[in-house]
N, C-alpha and C positions, 0 to 999 in steps of 0.2 A: 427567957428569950434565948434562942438559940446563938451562937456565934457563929461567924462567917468568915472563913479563911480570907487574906489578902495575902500576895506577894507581889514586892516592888524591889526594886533596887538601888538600895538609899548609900548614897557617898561611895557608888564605884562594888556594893559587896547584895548577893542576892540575899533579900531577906523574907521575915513570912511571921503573921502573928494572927491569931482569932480575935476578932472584934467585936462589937455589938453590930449592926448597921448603920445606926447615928455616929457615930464616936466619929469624934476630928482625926484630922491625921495629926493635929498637936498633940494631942492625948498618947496616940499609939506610940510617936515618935518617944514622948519622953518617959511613958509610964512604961507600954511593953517594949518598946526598942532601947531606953535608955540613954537616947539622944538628946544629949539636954543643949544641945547649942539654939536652938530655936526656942523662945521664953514666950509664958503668959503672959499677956500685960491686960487690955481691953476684956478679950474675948466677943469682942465685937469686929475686930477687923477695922478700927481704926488709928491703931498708933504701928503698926507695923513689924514691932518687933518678934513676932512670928512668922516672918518673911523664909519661905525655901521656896528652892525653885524645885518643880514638876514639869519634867521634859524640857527644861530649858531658861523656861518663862518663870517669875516670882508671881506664887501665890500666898492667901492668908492661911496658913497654916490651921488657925483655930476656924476659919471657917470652912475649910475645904475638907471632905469627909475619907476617913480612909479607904475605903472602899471604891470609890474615885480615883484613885493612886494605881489600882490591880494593875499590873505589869510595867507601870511607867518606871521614869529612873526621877527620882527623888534625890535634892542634892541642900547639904544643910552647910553653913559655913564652916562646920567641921569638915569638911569633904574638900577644900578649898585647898590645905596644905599637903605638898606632895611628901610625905613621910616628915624625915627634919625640916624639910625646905618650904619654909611659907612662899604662898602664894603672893607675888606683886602687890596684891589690894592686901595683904594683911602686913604686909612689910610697912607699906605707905600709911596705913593706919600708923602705925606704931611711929615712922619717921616724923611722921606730920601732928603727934599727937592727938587724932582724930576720934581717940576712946577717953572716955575721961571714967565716969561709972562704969560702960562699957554696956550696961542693958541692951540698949539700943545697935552695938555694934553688929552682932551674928545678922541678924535683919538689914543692916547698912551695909553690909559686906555681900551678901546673897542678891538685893538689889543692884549692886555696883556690878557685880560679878555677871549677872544677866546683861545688863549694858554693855558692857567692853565685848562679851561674848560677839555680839551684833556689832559694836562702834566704837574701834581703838582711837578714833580721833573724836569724843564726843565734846560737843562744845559747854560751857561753863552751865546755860540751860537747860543744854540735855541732860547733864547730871542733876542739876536738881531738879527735874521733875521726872528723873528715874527715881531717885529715891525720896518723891513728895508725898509716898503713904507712908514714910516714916520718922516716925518721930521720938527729937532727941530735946531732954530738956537741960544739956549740961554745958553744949557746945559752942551754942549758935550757929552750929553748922558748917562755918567756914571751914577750920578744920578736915571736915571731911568732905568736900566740895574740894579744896586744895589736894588730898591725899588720890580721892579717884583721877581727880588730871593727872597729878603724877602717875600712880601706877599706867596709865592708859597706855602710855610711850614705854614702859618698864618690856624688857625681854620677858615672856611667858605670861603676858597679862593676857592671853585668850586663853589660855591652858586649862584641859577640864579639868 
């Protein structure tokens, strides 16, 4: 099967990898780009923790194909910290204890990060049902339900 170039621009840097057609963009991210902040879990698209945002918006990583990606900006919770400087939501993770395993974080963080982008004041709701395709089984949630209200108000929480 022949491969078919893609380029996107994943966390701010131009990039480019030959793929199959079918291959995820989970796949490309972690095997040919070496992106490992985005994780397997499912492969079905239902616990979340392959959450990145494309153009903006969080999508499933394992189910959304690279190819689909060609010219978009692709943004993985490694893309979140500005050099040494974390990012509001990954501060507030930490402050609020909101990682415990932390599987589920990179997913929890790119979900939050898509919200505040659109809605610095979101209400306790709107967070958890930004981030209700993801799932965490360490926390109960609170935790991280507490952590994105804080960052929301934090200086730089729209920051791409």
């Amino acid at each position: 099967m022949a491969k078919t170039p893609v380029q996107f621009r994943l966390n701010g840097s131009d990039r480019a990898a030959f793929v199959d057609a079918p291959e995820t963009l989970l796949n490309t991210l972690r095997r040919g780009l070496g992106e490992f902040a985005p994780k397997y879990g499912c492969g079905q698209g239902t616990c979340g923790v392959c959450t990145v945002l494309v153009d903006g918006e969080p999508v499933l990583s394992c189910l959304t194909l690279s190819v689909a990606c060609e010219g978009r900006h692709v943004e993985t919770a490694s893309g979140l910290a500005d050099g040494p400087e974390l990012h509001p939501l990954q501060a507030a993770f930490m402050d609020h204890f909101a990682a415990q395993c932390g599987f589920c974080t990179p997913g929890m963080l790119t979900a939050a990060r898509a919200l505040l982008a659109k809605n610095l004041s979101p209400t306790r709701d709107e967070v958890i049902e930004a981030i209700s395709g993801n799932i965490c089984r360490c926390t109960g949630y609170e935790p991280i339900v507490t952590a994105i209200l804080a960052a929301a108000n934090a200086p730089g929480a729209r920051r791409a």
